[in-house]
Backbone bond lengths (Angstrom), bond angles and torsions (degrees), N, CA, C in turn:
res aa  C-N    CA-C-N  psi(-1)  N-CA   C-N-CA  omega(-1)  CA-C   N-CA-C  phi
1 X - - - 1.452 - - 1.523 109.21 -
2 X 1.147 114.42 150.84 1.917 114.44 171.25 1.426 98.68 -55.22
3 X 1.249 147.72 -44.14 1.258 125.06 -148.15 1.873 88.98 -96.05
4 X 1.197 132.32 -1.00 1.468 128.24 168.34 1.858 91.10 -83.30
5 X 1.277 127.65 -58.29 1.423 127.69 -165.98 1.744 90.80 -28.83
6 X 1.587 96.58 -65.89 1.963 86.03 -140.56 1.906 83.62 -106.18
7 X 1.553 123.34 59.94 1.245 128.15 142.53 1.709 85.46 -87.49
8 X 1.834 92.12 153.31 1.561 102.42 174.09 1.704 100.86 -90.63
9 X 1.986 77.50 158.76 1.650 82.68 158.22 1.047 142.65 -62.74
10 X 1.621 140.22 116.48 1.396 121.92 -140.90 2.072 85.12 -116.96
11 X 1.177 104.02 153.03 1.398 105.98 -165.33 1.684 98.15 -108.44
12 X 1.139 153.11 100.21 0.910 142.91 -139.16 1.662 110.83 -137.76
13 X 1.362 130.93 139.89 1.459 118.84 -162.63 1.690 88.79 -128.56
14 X 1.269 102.74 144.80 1.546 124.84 -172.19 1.476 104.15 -102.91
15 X 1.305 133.13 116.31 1.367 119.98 145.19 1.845 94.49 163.05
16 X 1.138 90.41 -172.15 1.865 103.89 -174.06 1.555 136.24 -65.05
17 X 1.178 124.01 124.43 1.226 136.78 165.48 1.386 113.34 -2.74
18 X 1.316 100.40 -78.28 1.344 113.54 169.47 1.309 139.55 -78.98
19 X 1.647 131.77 18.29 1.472 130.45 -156.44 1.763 91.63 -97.74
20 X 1.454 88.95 150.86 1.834 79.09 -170.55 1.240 119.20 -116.73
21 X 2.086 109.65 43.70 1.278 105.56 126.53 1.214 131.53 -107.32
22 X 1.314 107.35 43.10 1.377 128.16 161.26 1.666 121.41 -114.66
23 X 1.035 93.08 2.61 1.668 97.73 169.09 1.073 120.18 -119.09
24 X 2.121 108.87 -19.11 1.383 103.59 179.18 1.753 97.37 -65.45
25 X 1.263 133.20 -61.60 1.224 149.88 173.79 1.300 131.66 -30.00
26 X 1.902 131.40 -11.40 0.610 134.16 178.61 1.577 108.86 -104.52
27 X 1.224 125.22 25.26 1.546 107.79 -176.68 1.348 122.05 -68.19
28 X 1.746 108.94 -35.70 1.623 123.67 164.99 0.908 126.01 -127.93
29 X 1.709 109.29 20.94 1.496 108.22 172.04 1.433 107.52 -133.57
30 X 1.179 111.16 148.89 1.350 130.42 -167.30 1.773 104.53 -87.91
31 X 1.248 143.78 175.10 1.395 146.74 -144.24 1.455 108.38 177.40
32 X 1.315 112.86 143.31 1.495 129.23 160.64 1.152 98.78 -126.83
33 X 1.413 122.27 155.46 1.445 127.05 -175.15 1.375 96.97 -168.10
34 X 1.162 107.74 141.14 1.479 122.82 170.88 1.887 120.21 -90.46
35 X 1.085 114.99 64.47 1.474 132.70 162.03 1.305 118.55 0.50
36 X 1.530 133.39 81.22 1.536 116.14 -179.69 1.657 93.05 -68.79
37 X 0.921 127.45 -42.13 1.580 114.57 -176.42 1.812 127.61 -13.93
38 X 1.822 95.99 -65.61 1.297 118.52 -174.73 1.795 107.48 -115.34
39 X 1.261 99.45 -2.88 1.680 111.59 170.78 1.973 92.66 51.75
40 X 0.913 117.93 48.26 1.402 130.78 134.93 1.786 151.88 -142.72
41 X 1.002 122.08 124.50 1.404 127.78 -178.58 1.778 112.24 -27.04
42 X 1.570 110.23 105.83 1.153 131.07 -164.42 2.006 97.94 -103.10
43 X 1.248 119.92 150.46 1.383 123.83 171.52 1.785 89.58 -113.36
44 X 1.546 117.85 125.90 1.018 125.27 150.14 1.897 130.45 -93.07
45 X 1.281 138.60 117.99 1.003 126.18 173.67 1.162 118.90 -76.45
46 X 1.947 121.39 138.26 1.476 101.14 159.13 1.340 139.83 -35.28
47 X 1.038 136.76 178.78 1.469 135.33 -153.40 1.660 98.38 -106.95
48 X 1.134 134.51 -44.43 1.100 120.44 158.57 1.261 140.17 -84.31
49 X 1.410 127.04 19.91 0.930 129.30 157.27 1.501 129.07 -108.62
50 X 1.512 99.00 14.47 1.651 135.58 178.66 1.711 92.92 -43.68
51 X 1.400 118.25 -64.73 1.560 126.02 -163.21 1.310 111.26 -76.71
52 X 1.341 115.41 -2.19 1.738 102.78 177.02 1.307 124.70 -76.88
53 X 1.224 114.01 17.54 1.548 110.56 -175.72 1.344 101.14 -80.00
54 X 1.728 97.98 -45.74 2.004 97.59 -174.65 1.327 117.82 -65.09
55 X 1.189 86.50 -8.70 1.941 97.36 -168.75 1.806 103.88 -83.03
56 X 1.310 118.56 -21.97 1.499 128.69 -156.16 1.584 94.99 -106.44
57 X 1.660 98.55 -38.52 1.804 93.85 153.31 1.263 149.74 -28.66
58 X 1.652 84.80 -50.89 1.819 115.76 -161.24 0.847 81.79 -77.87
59 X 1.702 160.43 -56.58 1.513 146.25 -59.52 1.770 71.57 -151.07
60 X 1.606 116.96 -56.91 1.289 117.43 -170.99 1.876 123.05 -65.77
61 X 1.518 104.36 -2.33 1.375 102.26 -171.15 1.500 112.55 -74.54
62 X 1.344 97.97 158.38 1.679 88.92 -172.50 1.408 111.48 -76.82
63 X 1.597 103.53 158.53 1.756 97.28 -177.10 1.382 102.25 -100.95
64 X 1.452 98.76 169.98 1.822 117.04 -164.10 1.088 99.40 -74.74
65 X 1.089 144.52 -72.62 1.518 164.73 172.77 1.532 126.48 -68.03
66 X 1.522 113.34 14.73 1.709 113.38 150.17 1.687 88.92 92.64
67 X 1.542 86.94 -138.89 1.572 114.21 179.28 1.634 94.65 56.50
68 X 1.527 99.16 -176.92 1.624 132.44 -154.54 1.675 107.30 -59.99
69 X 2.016 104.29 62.44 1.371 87.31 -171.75 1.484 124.76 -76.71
70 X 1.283 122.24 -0.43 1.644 132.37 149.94 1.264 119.45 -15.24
71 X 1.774 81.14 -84.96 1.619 112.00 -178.79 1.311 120.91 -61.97
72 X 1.464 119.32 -28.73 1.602 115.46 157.79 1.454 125.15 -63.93
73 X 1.422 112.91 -43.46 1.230 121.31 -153.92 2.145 83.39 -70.66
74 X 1.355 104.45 -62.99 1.436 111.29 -176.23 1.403 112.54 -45.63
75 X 1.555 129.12 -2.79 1.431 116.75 -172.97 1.517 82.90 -100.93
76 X 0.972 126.94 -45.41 1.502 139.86 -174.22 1.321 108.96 -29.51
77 X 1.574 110.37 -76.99 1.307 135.27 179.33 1.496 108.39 -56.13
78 X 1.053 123.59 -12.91 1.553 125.68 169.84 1.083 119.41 -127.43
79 X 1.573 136.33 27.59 1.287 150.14 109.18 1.565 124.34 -31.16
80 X 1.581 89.32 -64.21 1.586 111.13 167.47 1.412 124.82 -30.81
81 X 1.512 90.95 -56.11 1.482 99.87 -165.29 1.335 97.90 -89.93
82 X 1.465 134.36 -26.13 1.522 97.16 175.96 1.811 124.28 -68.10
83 X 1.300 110.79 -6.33 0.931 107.48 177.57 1.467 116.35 -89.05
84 X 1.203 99.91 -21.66 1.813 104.65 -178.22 1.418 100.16 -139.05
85 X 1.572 116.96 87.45 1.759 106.40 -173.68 1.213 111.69 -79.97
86 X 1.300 129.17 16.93 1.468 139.99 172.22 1.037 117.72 -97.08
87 X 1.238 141.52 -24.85 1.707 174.71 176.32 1.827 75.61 -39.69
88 X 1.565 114.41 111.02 1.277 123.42 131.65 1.250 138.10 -36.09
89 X 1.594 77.53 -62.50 1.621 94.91 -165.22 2.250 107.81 -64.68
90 X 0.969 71.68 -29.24 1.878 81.21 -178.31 1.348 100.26 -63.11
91 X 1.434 119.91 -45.97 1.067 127.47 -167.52 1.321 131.24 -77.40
92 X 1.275 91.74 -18.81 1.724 84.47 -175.11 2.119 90.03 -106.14
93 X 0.900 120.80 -36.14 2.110 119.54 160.41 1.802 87.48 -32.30
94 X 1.332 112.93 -89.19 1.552 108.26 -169.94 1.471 116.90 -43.86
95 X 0.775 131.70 -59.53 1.830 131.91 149.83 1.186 104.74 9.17
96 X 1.378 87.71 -102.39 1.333 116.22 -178.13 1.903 118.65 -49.47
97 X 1.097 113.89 -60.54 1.714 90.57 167.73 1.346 128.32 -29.03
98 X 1.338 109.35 -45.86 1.930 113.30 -134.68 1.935 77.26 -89.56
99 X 1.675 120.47 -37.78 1.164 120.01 -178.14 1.345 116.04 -61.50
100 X 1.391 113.45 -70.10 1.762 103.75 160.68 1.583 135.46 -32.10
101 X 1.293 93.71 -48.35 1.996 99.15 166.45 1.506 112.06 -80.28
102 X 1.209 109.75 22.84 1.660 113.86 179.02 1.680 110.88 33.52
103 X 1.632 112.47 32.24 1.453 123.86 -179.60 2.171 91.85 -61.69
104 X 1.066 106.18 -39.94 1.816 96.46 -163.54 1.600 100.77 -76.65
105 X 1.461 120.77 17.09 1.161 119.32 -174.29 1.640 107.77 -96.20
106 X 1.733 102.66 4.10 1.476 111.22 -171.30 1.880 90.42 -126.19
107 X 1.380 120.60 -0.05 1.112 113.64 164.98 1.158 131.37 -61.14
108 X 1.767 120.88 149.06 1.713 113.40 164.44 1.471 103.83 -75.69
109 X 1.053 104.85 164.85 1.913 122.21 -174.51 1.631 90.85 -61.37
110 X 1.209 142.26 -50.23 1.418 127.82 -161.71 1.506 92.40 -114.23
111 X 1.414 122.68 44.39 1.679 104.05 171.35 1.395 111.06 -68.48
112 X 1.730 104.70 143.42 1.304 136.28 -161.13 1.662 107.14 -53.27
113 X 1.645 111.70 -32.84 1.506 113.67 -169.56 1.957 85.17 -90.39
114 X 0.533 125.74 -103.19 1.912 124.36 -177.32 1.613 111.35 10.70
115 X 1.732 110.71 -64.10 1.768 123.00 168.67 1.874 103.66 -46.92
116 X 1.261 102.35 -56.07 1.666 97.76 -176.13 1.059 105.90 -54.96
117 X 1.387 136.40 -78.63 1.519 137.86 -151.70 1.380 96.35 -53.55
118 X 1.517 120.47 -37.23 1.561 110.15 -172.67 1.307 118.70 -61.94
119 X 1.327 120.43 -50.70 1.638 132.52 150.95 1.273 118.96 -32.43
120 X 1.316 132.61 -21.73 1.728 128.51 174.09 1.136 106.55 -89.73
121 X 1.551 116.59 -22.97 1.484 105.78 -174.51 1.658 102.18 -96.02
122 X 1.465 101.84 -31.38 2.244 89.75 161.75 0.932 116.31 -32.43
123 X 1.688 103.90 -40.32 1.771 85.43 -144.64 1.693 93.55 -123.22
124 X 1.021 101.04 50.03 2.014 123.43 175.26 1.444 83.42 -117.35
125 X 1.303 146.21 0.49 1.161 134.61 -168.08 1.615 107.93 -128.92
126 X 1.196 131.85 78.20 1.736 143.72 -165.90 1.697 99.37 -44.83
127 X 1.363 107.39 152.20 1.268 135.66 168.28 1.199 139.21 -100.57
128 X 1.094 107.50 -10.87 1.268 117.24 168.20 1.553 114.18 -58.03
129 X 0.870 138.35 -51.95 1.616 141.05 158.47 1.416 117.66 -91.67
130 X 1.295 113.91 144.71 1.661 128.22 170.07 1.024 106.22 -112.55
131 X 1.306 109.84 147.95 1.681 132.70 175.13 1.214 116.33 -165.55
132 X 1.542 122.15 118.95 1.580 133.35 173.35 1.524 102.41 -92.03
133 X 1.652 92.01 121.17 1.804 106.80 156.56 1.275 111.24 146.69
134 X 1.640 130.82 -142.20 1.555 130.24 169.97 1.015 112.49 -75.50
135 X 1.352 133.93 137.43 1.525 129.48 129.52 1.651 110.83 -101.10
136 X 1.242 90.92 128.37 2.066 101.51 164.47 1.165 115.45 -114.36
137 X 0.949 108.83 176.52 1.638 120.05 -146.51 1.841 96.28 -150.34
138 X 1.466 107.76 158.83 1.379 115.58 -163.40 1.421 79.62 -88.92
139 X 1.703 138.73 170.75 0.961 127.06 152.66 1.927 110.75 -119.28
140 X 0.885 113.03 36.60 1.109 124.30 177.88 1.403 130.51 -117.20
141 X 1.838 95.71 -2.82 1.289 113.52 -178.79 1.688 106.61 -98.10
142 X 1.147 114.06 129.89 1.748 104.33 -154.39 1.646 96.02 -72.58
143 X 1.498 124.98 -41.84 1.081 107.78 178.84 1.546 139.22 -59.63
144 X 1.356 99.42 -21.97 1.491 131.40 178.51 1.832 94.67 -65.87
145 X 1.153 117.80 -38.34 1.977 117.05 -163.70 1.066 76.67 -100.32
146 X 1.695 169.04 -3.95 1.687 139.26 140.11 1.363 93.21 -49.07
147 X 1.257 146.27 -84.79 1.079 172.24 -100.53 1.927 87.43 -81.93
148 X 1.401 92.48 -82.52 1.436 114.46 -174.96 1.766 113.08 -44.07
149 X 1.281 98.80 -33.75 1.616 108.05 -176.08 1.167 113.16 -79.19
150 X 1.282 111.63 -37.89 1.286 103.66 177.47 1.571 123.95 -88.01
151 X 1.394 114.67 -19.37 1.678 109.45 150.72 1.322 119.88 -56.10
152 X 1.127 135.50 1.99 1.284 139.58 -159.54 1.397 109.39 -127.59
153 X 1.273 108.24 -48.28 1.417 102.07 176.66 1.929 112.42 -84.06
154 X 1.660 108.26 -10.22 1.240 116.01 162.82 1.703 117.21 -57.43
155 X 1.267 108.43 -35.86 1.498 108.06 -178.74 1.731 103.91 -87.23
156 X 0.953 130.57 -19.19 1.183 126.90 -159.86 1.787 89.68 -76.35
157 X 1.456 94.45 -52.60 1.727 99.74 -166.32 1.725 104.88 -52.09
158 X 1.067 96.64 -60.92 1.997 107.62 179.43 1.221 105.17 -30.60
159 X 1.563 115.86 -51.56 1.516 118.78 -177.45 1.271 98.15 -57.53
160 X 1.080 141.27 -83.58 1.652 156.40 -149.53 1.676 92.75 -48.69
161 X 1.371 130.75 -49.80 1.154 132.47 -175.39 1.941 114.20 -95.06
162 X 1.668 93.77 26.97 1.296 105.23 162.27 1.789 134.32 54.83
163 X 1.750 95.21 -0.13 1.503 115.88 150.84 1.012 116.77 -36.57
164 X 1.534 165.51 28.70 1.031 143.17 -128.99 1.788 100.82 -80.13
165 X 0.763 121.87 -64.19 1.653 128.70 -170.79 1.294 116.33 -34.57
166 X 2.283 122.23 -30.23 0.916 135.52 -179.08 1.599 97.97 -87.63
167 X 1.400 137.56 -32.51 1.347 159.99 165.21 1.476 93.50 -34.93
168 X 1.197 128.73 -78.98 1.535 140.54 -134.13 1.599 86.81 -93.47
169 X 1.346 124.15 -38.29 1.412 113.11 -176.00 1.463 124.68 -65.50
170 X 1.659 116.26 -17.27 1.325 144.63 -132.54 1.672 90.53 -122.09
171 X 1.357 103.15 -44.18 1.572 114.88 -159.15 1.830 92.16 -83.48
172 X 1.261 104.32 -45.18 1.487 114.61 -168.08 1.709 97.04 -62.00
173 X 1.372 120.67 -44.71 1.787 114.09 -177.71 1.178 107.40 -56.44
174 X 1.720 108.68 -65.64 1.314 111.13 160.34 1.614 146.61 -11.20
175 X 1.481 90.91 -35.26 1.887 96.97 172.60 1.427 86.98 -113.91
176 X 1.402 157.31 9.33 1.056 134.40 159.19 1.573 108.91 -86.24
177 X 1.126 121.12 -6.61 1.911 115.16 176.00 1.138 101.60 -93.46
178 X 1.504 122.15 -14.89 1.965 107.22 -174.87 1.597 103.78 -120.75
179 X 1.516 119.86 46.72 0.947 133.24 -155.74 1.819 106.83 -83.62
180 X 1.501 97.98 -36.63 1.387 128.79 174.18 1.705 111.02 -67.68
181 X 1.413 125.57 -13.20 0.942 130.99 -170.74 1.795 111.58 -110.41
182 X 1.069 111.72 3.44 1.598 143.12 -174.61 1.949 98.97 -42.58
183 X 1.497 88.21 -27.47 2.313 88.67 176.33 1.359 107.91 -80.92
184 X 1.535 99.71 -40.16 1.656 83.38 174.62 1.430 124.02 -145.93
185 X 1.221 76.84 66.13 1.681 104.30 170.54 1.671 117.99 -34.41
186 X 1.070 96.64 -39.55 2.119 104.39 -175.66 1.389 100.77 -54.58
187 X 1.924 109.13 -57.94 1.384 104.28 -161.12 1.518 113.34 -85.04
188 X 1.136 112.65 -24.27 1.868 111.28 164.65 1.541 110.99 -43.66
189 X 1.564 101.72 -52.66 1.541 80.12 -164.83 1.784 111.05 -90.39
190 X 1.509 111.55 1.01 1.534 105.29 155.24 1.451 122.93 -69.61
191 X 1.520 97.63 -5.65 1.854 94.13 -175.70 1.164 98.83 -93.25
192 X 1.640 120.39 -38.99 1.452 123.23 176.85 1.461 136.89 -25.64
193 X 1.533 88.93 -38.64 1.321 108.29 -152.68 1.434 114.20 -106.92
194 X 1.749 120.15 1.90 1.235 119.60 173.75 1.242 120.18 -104.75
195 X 1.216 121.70 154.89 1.420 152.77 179.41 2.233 93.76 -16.96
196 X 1.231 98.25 -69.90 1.118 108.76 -171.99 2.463 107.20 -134.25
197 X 1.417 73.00 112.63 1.822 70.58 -161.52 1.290 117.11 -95.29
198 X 0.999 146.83 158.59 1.923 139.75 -134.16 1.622 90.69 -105.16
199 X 1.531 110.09 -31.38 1.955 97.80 177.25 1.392 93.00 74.35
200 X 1.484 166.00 33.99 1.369 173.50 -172.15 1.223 120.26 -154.82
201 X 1.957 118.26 39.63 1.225 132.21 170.20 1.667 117.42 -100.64
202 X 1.394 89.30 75.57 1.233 96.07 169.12 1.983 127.00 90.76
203 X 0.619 126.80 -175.42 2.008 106.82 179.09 1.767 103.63 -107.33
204 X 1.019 83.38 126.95 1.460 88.47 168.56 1.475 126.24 -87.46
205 X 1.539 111.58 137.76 1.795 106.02 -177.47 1.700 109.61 -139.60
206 X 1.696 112.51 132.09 1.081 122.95 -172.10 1.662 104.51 -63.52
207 X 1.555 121.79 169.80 1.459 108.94 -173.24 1.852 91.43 -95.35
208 X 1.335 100.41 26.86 1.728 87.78 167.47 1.794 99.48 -131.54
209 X 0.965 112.59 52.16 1.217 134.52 175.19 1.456 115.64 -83.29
């Protein structure tokens, strides 16, 4: 189909949860793996960037005294990531702000923060094996919705900063991970799209179901 043509090549690594060259390997790098366990495409985070969720929490609480909570929250979320530029979770909060505040609507087409984040999520995707087509993802697995969110809010930004070609490539993966969710499409992507999303859209089923 056209929308299989220009899905990307997704680089995808086969084997177990637990094998431990998959744990030596994850200390700063992030992973997809295809799970014989549960025979579905799992997002693993590096290992130290395991705790940034609470940290992206803290970062989101409201402040006492007002002022530029944008510009705070966005220094926040990119604190994070310089310390862990693999950090999902950082990544898809920063995403997602600058997209909602239509901040990438003042972006250049190849701004430097947009190219990076896109590059963490390449290379969240192992090489050791090739494979052309979908991968989906459970969405109920919280690490799996960093993952997902931030492909999503990656295309949104590109759009806003008028990339379009990086837009449509981004947007197109994007509907290939919630492909399984095709009944209720409305409320997936209302869950998608909040601050913190409940992951309870609907049942999810492997295609060996």
């Amino acid at each position: 189909s056209a929308r299989r043509q220009l899905a990307l090549k997704l680089r995808v690594s086969s084997g177990s949860l637990n094998s431990a060259s998959l744990k030596e390997n994850t200390h700063c790098r992030n992973v997809i793996i295809f799970s014989s366990e549960d025979q579905s495409h799992r997002f693993i985070p590096s290992t130290r960037s395991e705790a940034d969720l609470s940290i992206i929490r803290e970062i989101e609480r409201p402040i006492e005294n007002g002022g530029n909570t944008v510009g705070y929250h966005k220094d926040g979320f990119q604190n994070v990531i310089n310390r862990h530029p693999e950090s999902m979770t950082a990544i898809a909060a920063w995403l997602s702000l600058v997209s909602d505040c239509r901040l990438a609507d003042d972006f250049d087409q190849n701004n430097p923060h947009l190219i990076a984040h896109e590059l963490q999520i390449l290379n969240s995707i192992p090489d050791d094996l090739s494979e052309y087509g979908d991968v989906q993802m459970s969405w109920d697995i919280i690490e799996n919705r960093d993952f997902i969110r931030a492909v999503f809010w990656l295309a949104r930004s590109f759009y806003g900063a008028c990339n379009l070609s990086k837009a449509l490539k981004w947007f197109t993966y994007s509907n290939s991970l919630c492909d399984h969710y095709s009944h209720e499409t409305e409320e997936y992507l209302e869950d998608l799209k909040l601050d913190k999303p409940t992951g309870t859209v609907g049942k999810w089923k492997s295609q060996w179901d």
